[in-house]
C-alpha positions as CSV (number, residue, x, y, z in Angstrom):
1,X,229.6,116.0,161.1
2,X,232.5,115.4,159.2
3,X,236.3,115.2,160.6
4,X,238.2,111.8,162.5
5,X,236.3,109.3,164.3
6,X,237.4,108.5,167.7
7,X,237.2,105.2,169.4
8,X,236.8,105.2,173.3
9,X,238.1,101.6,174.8
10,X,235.6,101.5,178.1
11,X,238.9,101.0,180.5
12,X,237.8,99.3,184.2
13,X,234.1,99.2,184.5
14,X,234.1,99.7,188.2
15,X,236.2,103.5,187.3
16,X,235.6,106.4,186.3
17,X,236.0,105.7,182.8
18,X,232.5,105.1,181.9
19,X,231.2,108.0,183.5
20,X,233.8,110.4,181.8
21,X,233.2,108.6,178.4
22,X,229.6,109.9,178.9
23,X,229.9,113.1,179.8
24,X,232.8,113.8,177.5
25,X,230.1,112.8,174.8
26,X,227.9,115.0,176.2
27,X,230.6,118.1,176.2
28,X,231.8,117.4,172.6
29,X,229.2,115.1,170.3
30,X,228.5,119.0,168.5
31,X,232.6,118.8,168.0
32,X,234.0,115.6,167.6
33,X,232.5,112.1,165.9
34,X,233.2,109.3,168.4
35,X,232.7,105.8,169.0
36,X,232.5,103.9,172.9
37,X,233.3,100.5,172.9
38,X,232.3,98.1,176.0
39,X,228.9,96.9,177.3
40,X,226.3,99.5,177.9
41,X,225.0,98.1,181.1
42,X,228.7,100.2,182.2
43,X,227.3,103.7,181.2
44,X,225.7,105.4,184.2
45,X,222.2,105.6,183.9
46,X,220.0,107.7,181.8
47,X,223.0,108.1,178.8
48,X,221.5,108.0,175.6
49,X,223.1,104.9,173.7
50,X,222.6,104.3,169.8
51,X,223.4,100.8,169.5
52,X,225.5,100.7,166.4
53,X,226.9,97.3,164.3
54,X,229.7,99.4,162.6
55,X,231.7,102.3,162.9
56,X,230.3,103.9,159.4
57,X,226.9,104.1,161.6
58,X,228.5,106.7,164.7
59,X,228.7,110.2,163.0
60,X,224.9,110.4,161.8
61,X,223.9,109.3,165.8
62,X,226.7,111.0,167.5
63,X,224.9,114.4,168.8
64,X,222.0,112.7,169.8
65,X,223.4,109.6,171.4
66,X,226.6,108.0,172.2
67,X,227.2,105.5,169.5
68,X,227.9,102.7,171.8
69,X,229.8,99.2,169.6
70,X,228.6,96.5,172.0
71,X,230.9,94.6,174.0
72,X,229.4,92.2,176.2
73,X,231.3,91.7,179.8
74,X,230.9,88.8,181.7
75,X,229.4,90.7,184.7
76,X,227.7,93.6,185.4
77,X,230.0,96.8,187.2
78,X,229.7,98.2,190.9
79,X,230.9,101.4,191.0
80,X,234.2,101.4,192.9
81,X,234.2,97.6,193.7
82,X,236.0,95.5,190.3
83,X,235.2,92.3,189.4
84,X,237.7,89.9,188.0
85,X,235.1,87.9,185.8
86,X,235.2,91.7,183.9
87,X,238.6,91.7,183.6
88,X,239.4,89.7,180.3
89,X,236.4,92.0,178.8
90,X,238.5,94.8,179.3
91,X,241.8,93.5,177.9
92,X,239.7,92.4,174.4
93,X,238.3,95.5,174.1
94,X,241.5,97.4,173.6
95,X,242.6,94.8,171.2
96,X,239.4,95.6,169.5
97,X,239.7,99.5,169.4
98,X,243.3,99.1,167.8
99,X,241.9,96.9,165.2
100,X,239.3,99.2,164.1
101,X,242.7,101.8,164.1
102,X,244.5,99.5,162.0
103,X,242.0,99.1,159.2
104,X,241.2,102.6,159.0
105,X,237.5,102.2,160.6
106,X,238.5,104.9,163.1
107,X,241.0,107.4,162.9
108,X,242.2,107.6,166.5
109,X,241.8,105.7,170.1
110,X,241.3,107.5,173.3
111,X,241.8,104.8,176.1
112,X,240.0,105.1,179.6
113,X,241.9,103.6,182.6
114,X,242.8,100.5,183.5
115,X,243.6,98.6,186.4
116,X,246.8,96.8,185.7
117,X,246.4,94.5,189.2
118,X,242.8,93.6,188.4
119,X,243.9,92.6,184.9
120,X,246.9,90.3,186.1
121,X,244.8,88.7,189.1
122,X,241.8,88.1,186.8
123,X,242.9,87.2,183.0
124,X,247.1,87.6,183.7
125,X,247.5,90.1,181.7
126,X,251.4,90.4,180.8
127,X,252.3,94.0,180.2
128,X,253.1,96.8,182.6
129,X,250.5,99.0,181.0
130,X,248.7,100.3,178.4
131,X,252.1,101.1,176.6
132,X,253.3,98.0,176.6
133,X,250.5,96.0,175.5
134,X,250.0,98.5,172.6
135,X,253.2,97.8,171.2
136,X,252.2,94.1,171.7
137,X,249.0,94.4,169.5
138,X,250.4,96.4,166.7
139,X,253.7,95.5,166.4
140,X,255.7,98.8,166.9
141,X,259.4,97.7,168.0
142,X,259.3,100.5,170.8
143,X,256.4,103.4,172.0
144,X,256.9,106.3,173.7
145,X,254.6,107.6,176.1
146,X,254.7,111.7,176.4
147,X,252.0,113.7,178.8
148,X,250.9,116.6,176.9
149,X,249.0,119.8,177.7
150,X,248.8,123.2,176.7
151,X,251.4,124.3,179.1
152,X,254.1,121.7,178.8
153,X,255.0,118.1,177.0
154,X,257.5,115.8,178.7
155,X,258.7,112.3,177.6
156,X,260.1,110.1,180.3
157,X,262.9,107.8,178.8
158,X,262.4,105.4,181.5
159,X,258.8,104.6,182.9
160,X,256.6,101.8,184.8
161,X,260.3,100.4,187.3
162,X,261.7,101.5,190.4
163,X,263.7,104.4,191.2
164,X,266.7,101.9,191.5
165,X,266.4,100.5,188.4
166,X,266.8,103.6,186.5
167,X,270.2,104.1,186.1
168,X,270.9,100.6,184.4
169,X,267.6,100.8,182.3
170,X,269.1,104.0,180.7
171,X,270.9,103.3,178.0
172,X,272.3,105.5,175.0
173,X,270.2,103.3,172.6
174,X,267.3,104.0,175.0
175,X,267.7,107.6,175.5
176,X,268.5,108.0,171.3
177,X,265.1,106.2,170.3
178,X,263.4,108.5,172.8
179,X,264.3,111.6,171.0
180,X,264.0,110.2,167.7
181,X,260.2,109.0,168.1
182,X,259.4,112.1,170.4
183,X,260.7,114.1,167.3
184,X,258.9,112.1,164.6
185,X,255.9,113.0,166.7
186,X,256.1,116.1,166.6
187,X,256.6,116.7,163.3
188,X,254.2,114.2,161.6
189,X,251.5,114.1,164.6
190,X,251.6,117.9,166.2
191,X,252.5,119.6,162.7
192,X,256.1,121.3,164.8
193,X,258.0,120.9,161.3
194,X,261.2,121.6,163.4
195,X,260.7,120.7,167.3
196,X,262.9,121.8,169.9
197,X,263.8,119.2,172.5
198,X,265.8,119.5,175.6
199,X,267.3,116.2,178.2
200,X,266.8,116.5,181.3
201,X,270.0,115.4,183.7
202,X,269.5,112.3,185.6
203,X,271.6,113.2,188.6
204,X,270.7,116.4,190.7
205,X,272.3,119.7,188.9
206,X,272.9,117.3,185.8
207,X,275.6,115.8,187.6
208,X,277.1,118.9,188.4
209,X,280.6,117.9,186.4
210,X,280.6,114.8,187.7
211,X,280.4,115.3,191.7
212,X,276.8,114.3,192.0
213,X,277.1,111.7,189.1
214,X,278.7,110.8,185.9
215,X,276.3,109.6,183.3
216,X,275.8,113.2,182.4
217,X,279.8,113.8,181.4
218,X,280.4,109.9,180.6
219,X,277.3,109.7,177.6
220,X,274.7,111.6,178.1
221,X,275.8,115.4,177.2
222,X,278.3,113.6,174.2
223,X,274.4,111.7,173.0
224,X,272.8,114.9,173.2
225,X,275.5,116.9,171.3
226,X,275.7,114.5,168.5
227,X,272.5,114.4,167.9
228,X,272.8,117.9,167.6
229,X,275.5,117.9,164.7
230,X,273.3,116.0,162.7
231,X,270.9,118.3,162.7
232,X,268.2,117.7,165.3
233,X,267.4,121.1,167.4
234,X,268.7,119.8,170.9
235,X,270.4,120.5,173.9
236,X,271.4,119.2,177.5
237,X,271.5,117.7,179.2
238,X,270.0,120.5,182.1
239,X,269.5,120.3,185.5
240,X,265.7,119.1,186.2
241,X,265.2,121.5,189.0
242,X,265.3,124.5,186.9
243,X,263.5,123.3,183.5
244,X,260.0,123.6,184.5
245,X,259.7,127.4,185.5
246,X,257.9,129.7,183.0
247,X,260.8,130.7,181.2
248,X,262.2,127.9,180.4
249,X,259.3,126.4,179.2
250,X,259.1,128.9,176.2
251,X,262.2,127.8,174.6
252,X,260.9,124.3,173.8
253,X,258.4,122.1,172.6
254,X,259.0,118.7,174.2
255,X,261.6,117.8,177.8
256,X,263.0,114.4,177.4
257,X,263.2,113.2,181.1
258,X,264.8,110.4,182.6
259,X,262.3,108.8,185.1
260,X,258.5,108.5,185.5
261,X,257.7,111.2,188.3
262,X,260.5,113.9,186.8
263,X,258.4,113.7,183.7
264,X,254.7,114.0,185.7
265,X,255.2,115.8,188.8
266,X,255.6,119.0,186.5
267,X,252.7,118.8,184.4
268,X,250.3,117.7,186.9
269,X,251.4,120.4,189.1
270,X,250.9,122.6,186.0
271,X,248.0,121.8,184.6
272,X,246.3,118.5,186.2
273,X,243.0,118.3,184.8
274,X,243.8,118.8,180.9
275,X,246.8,116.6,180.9
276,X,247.0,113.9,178.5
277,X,248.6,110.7,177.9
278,X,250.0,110.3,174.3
279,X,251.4,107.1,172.8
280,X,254.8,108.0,170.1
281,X,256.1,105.0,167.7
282,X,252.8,103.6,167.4
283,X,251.6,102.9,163.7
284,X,248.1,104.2,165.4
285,X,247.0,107.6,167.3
286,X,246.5,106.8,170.4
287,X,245.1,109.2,173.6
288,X,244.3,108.7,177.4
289,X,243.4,110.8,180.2
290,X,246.5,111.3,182.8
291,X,244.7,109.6,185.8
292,X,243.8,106.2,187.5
293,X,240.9,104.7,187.8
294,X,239.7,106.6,190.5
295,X,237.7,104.0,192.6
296,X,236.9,105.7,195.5
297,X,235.1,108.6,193.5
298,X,233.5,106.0,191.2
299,X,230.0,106.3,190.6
300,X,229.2,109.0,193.0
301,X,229.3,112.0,190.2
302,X,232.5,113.4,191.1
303,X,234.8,112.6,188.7
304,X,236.0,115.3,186.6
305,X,235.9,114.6,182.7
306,X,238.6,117.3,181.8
307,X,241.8,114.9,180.6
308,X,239.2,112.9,178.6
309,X,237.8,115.8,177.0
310,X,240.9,117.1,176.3
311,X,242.3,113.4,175.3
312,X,239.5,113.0,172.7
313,X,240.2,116.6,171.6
314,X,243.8,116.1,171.0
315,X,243.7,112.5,169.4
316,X,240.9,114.4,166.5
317,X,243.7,117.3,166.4
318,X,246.2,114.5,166.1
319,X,244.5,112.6,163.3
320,X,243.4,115.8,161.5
321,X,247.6,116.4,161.1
């Protein structure tokens, strides 16, 4: 097997994610070389494991067994029932997987969930998410998260705060390093040589000339249009209740949006199971499945491995670019 080597971080061992690690092995190890990081006593039962020392070691095991680097958690998992004691465990092993990114002894991570609370209560972890802390580790002054699938891409500007706080998170150096890095992406990581991007309005009808709001008239359209002048194929900012619908999805590649659920409730109304969480400005490739941790399926054979599939898929497609 030749091609990218993907990392898997193991996510919350009392989730889903070891069980769709497994069986996204299972559906892809004749496709895709890969690499799960965490402690095997986390895979369900039965899994074939090759227990490897070093990432050279996963291609020549990876259709026969999930090449498994070992991790060793302080407890073992209950499906659906965390323990803190695990919770540092999970917080190293990310830092691990984007080590191996840095040095070039993978070419990609795919990250299963977390479980931000379980993290703070048990080893305080200080970031909002996986975006955050990935910035942390490598550096990268600012990431952008976009959700990704075969039917539609959307970047939200703003992301993990309240509804309230939008408006004076928002900013026109915010909003212009969104587009930039969503752009970037696209050209260098999804091979668009010239995307086409369209802003979302963060008022209803964009404002609607400035009776339902004024950031639209006051700096978001004059943002929008100067970035156009200087070249970049943009426009907006459009009304987020008409920029979903078949139609308008064919006349770009990317929708910057201005809040967390303008960006998601579209594409997981759209296309759920295959959706994908993609990390932009990073000096690494990095995938996730769009979904939680999923505790109260945990375990019991239920969970769907569809977003990890596709998120493994997509950060080989990525690295292949």
């Amino acid at each position: 097997m030749k091609g990218p080597l993907i990392a898997i971080s193991c996510g919350e061992p009392a989730g889903v994610g070891p069980e769709i690690a497994a069986a996204a092995w299972a559906a892809l190890r004749d496709e895709v070389a890969m690499v799960w990081i965490g402690d095997p006593r986390h895979l369900p039962a039965g899994t074939p494991v090759a227990d490897i020392e070093d990432t050279s070691h996963a291609v020549r095991h990876c259709r026969d067994a999930l090449p498994v680097l070992r991790h060793d958690f302080a407890a073992p998992a209950r499906p659906g029932a965390p323990d803190l004691q695990n919770a540092q465990g999970v917080i190293d092993v990310i830092a691990r997987a984007v080590s191996l990114a840095q040095s070039g002894k993978v070419s990609a991570i795919c990250t299963a969930p977390i479980h931000k609370k379980v993290l703070i209560d048990g080893a305080r972890f200080a970031y909002p998410g996986h975006t955050e802390y990935l910035e942390a580790l490598t550096g990268a002054p600012r990431a952008v998260m976009m959700l990704a699938s075969e039917a539609l891409r959307v970047v939200p500007a703003t992301i993990h705060i309240a509804l309230e706080d939008v408006p004076r998170a928002l900013t026109p150096d915010l909003l212009r390093h969104t587009i930039e890095i969503t752009a970037h992406g696209l050209r260098t990581q999804f091979g668009i040589p010239a995307p086409r991007l369209v802003v979302a309005g963060l008022n209803p009808h964009a404002g609607e000339g400035g009776a339902m709001g004024h950031q639209e008239m006051d700096w978001i359209g004059p943002l929008v249009s100067a970035m156009a002048a200087q070249g970049m194929n943009i426009t907006g900012p459009w009304p987020g209740d008409t920029l979903f619908h078949s139609a308008a999805r064919a006349r770009y590649d990317a929708a910057i949006c201005m809040y967390h659920d303008q960006a998601l409730i579209p594409i997981k109304t759209l296309d759920f199971d295959r959706g994908v969480n993609v990390t932009l400005g990073l000096p690494i490739i990095r995938t996730s499945p769009d979904h939680g941790t999923a505790f109260d399926i945990a375990g019991q054979g239920r969970a769907n491995p569809t977003s990890m599939i596709e998120a493994i898929r997509l950060a080989a497609r990525m690295a292949a670019s």
